[in-house]
N, C-alpha and C positions, 0 to 999 in steps of 0.2 A: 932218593928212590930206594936207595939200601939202606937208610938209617935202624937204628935199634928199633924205634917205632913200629917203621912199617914191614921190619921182620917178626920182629912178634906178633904184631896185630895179621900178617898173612897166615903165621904160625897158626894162631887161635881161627881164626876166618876158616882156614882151608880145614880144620878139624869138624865146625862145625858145618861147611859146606859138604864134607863126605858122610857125617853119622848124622847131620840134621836132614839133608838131602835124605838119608837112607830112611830116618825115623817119618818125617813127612809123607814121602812118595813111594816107600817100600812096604810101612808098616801101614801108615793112617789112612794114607786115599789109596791105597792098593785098590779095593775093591769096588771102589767108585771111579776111576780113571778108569780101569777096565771094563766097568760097564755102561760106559761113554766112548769108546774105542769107535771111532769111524771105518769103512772097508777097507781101508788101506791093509793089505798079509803083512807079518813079519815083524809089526808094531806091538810090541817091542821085543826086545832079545828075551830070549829065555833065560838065559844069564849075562848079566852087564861084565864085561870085558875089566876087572878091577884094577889095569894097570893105567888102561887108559881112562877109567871115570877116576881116578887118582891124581892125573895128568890133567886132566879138565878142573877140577877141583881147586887147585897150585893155580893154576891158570886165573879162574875166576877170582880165588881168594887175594891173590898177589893185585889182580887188576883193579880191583873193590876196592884194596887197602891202600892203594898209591892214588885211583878219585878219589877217594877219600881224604885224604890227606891235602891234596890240592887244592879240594873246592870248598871244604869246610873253614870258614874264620875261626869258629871256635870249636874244641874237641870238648864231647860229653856224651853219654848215653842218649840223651833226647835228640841230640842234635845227629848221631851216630843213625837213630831210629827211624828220622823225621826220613835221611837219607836213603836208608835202606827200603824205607816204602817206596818213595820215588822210584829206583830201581826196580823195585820190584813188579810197580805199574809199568814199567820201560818192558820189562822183561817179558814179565808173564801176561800183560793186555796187549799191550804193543805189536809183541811178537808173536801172541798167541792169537788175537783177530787176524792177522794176518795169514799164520798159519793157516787158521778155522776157513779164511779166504781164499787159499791159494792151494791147501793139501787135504786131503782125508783121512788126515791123525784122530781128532777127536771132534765129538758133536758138540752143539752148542754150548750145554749146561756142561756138558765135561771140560769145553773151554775157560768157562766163565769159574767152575771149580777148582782146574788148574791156575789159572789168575790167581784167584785169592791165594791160595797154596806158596805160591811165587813172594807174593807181599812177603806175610807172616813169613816163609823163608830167607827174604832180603832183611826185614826188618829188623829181626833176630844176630844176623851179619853186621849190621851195621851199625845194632845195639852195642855188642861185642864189639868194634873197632871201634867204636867213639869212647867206649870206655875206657880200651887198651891206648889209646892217644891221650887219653884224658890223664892217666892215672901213671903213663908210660914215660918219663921226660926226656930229651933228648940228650 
């Protein structure tokens, strides 16, 4: 669980989990997640708390990096990919129909938006650790 591996691969994970997270959903769909915003007030902060979305970040990346490691037979970029789409369907359709079900975050097309968002963000992660596995030796 602490090998050299899967420190470095959370290392790289958690880097790209905080600026790719930020480039995706700060920069690119800024303006379309917010103009899918359901009535829910207060959605979202006006400014993100950066100690704790830093804390979430470590969290996700370390969690990613160690499934990862476990359920993969073999380590490589496609195979790192194939995973992180998974996840990403797990994540962002999964939890976001549910969401879409259960809360007044975001409307339809902004769900289905953020999904895709999610993929491309998992996929990206998992590109990154399959390579870092691949290329990383124990």
């Amino acid at each position: 669980m602490f090998s050299k591996q899967n420190l470095i691969s959370t290392l790289v994970t958690f880097i790209w989990a905080f600026m790719g997270g930020y480039l995706l959903w700060g920069i690119l769909m800024d303006s379309t997640i917010m103009a899918h915003l359901g009535s829910a007030t207060g959605v979202p902060k006006p400014e993100p708390d950066f100690l704790y979305l830093a804390i979430g970040c470590l969290i996700v990346a370390f969690a990613f990096s160690t499934i990862y490691s476990k359920l993969a037979a073999e380590h490589s970029l496609s195979k790192g990919l194939k995973f992180g789409i998974w996840v990403g369907v797990l994540q962002g359709f999964g939890n976001g129909v549910i969401d879409f079900a259960t809360a007044n975050i975001l409307d339809l097309t902004g769900t289905i938006v953020n999904g895709l968002t999610y993929v491309v963000f998992f996929a990206i992660m998992g590109a990154l650790a399959g390579l870092i596995y691949d290329k990383v030796k124990a």
